[in-house]
Kinemage of the C-alpha trace (Angstrom):
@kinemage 1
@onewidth
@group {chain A} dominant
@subgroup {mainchain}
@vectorlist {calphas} color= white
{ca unk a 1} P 77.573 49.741 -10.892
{ca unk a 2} L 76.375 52.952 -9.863
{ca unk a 3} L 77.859 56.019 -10.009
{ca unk a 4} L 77.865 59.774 -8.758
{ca unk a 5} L 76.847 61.393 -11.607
{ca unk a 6} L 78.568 64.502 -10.426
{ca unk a 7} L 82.065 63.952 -13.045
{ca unk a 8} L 84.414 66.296 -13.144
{ca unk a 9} L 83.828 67.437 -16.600
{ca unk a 10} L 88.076 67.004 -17.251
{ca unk a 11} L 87.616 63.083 -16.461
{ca unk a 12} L 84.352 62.946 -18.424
{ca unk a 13} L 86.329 64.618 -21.597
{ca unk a 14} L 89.227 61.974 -21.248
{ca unk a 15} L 87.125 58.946 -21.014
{ca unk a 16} L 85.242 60.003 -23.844
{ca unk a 17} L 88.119 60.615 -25.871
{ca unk a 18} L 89.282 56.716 -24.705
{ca unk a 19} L 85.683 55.600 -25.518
{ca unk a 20} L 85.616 57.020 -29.049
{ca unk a 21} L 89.455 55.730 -29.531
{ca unk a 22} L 88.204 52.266 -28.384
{ca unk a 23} L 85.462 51.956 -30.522
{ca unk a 24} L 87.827 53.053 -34.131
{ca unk a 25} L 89.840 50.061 -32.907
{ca unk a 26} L 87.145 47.467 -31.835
{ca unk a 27} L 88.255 47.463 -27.936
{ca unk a 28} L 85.348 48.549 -26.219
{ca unk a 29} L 84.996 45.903 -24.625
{ca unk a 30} L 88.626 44.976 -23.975
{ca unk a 31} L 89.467 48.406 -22.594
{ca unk a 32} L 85.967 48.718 -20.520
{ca unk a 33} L 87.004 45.578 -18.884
{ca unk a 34} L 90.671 46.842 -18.309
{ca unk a 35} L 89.633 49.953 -16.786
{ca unk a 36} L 87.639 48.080 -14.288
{ca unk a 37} L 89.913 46.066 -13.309
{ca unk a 38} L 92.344 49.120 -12.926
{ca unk a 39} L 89.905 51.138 -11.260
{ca unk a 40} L 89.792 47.953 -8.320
{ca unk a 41} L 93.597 47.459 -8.431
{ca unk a 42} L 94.209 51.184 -7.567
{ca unk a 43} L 91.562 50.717 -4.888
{ca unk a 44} L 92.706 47.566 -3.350
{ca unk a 45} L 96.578 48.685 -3.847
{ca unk a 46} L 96.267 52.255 -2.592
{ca unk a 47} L 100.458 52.423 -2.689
{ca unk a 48} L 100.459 52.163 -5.969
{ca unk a 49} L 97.890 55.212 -6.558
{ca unk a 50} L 99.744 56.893 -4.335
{ca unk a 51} L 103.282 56.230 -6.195
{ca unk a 52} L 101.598 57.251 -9.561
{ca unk a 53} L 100.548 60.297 -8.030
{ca unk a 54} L 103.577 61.493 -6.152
{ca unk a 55} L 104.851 64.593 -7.102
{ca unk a 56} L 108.251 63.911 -6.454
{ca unk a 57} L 108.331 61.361 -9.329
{ca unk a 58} L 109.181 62.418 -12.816
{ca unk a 59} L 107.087 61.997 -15.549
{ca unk a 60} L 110.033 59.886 -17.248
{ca unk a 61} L 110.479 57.705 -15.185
{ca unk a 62} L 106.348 57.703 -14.226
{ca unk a 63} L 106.003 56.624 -17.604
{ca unk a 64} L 108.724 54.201 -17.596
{ca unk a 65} L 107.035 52.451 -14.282
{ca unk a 66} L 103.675 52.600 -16.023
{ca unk a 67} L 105.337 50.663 -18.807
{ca unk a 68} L 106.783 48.327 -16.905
{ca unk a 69} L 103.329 47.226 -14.858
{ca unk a 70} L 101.109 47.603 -17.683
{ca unk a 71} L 102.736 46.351 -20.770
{ca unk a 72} L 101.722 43.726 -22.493
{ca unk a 73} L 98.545 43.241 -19.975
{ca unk a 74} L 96.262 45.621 -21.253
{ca unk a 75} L 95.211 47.161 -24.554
{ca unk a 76} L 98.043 49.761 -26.592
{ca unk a 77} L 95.346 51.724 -26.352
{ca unk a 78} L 94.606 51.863 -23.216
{ca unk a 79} L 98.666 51.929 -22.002
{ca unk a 80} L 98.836 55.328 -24.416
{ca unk a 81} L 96.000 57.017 -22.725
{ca unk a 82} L 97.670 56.093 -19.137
{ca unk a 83} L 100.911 57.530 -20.607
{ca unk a 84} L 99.151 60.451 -21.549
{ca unk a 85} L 97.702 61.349 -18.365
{ca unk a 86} L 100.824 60.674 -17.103
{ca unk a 87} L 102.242 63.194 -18.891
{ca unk a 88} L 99.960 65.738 -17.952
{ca unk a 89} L 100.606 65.159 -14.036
{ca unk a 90} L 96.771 63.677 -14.329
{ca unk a 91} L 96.755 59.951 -13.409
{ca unk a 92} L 94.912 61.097 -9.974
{ca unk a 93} L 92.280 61.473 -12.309
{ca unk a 94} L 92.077 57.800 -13.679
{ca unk a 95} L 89.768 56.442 -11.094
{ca unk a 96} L 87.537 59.032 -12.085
{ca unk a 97} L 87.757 58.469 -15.625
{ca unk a 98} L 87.369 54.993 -15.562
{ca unk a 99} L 83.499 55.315 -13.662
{ca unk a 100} L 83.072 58.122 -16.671
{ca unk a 101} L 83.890 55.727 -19.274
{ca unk a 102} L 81.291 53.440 -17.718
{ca unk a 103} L 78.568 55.922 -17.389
{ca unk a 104} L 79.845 56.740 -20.797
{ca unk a 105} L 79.244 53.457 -22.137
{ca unk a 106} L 76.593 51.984 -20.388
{ca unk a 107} L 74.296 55.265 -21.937
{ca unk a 108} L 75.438 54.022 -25.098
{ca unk a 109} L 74.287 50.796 -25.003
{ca unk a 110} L 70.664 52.161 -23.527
{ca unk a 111} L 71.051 51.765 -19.359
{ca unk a 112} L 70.007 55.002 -17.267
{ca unk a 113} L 70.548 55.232 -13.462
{ca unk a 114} L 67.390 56.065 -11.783
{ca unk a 115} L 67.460 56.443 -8.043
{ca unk a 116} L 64.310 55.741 -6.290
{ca unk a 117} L 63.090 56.829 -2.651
{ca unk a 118} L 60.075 55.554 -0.929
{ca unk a 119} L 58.477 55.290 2.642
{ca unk a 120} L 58.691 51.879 2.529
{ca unk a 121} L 60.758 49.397 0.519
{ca unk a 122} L 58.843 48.221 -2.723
{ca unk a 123} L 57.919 44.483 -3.328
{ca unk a 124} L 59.797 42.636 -6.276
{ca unk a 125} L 56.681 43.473 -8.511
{ca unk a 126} L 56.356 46.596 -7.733
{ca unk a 127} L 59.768 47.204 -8.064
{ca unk a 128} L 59.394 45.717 -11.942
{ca unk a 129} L 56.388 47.802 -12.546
{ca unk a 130} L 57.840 50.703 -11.635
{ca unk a 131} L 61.287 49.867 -13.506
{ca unk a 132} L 59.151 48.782 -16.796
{ca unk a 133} L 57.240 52.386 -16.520
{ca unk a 134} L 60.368 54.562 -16.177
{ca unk a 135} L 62.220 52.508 -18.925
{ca unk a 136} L 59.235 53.406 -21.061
{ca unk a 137} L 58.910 57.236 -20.348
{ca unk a 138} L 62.301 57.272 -20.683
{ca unk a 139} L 63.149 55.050 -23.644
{ca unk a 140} L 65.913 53.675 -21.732
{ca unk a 141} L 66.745 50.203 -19.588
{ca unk a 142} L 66.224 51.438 -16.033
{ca unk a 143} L 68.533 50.362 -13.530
{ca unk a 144} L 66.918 51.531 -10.299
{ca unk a 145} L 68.436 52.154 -6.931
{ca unk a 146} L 66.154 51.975 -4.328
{ca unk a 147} L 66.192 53.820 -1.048
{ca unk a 148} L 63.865 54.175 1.457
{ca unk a 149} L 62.786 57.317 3.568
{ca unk a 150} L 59.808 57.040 5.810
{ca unk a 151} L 59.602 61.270 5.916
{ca unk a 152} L 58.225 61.055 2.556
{ca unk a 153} L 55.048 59.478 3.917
{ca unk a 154} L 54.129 57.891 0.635
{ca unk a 155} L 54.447 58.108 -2.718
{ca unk a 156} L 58.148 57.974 -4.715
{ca unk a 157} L 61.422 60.501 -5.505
{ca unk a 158} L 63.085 59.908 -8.773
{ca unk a 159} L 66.800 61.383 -9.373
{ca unk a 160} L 67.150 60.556 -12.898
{ca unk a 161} L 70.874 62.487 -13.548
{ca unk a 162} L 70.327 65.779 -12.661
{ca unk a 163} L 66.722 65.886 -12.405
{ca unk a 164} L 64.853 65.401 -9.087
{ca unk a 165} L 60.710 64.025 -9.689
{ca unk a 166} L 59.152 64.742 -6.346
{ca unk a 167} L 55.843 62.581 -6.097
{ca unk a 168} L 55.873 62.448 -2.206
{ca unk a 169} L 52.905 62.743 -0.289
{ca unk a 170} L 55.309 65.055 2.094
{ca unk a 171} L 55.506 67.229 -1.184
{ca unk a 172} L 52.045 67.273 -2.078
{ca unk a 173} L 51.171 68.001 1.825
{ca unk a 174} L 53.656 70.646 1.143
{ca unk a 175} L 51.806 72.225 -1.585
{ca unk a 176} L 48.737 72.279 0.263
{ca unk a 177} L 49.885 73.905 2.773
{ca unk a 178} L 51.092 76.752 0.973
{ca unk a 179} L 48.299 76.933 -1.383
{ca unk a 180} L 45.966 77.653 1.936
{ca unk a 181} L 48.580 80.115 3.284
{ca unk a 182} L 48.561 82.063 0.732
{ca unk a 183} L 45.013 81.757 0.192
{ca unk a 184} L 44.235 82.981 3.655
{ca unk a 185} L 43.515 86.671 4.306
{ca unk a 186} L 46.007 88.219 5.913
């Protein structure tokens, strides 16, 4: 799955905090799998994100319906941390912290995002070529998004997190342009 890599940084501390909790216990992949499948029941059950989130309900008795859904079906661990943002008034933030956690985990275990834009979509092998070169200037697994954009003329855009590669043709013609420009006499 990919994801926005634009986290608040409050969900990205919590899910780290779950992640390093998870792996003292051994439950990585326990609670990784719980907090997908939360992540999809508060998405296909949008009443009960909106319960949890209500304002009008006390964190008592938040906790106590928490409890009662939850118990038993997923990790302690995983229950506590719920519990905990429920205390805090921040279980709006769960969805959040659950993609985090993923991010969180899947750069552990060597996977980086890359999100790829070209004039025209890439064939299979060239798709794998230019996954296998990205993986290896990166040291990573690439898991490439591809999107196409037929402005760009030619050539590729990388987004790799927060860093935008720009190896359009439209960008080079670009550069050009203003190279003459301010080359010219004036």
């Amino acid at each position: 799955m990919h994801n926005d890599n634009h986290q608040s940084p409050l969900a990205v501390s919590y899910a780290r905090a779950i992640l390093e909790l998870a792996h003292e216990h051994n439950q990585v992949a326990n609670v990784a799998e719980e907090l997908k499948q939360i992540r999809q029941l508060g998405d296909n059950v949008p009443q009960l994100r909106d319960v949890l989130a209500d304002p009008a309900i006390g964190t008592t008795e938040r906790q106590a319906m928490l409890k009662r859904v939850f118990e038993g079906k997923i990790t302690p661990l995983l229950l506590d941390a719920m519990l905990y943002l429920a205390e805090k008034m921040r279980l709006d933030v769960l969805p959040a912290v659950a993609d985090a956690f993923d991010d969180l985990l899947r750069a552990e275990q060597g996977f980086i995002d890359v999100d790829i834009t070209v004039a025209r979509e890439l064939e299979p092998q060239q798709l794998a070529s230019v996954q296998a070169g990205i993986g290896r200037a990166l040291n990573k697994t690439a898991v490439l998004h591809q999107s196409t954009d037929d402005s760009i003329i030619g050539g590729i855009v990388l987004r790799v997190q927060d860093k935008l590669i720009d190896g359009s043709i439209r960008s080079q013609l670009q550069l050009v342009r203003q190279r003459m420009l301010a080359a010219a006499p004036h």
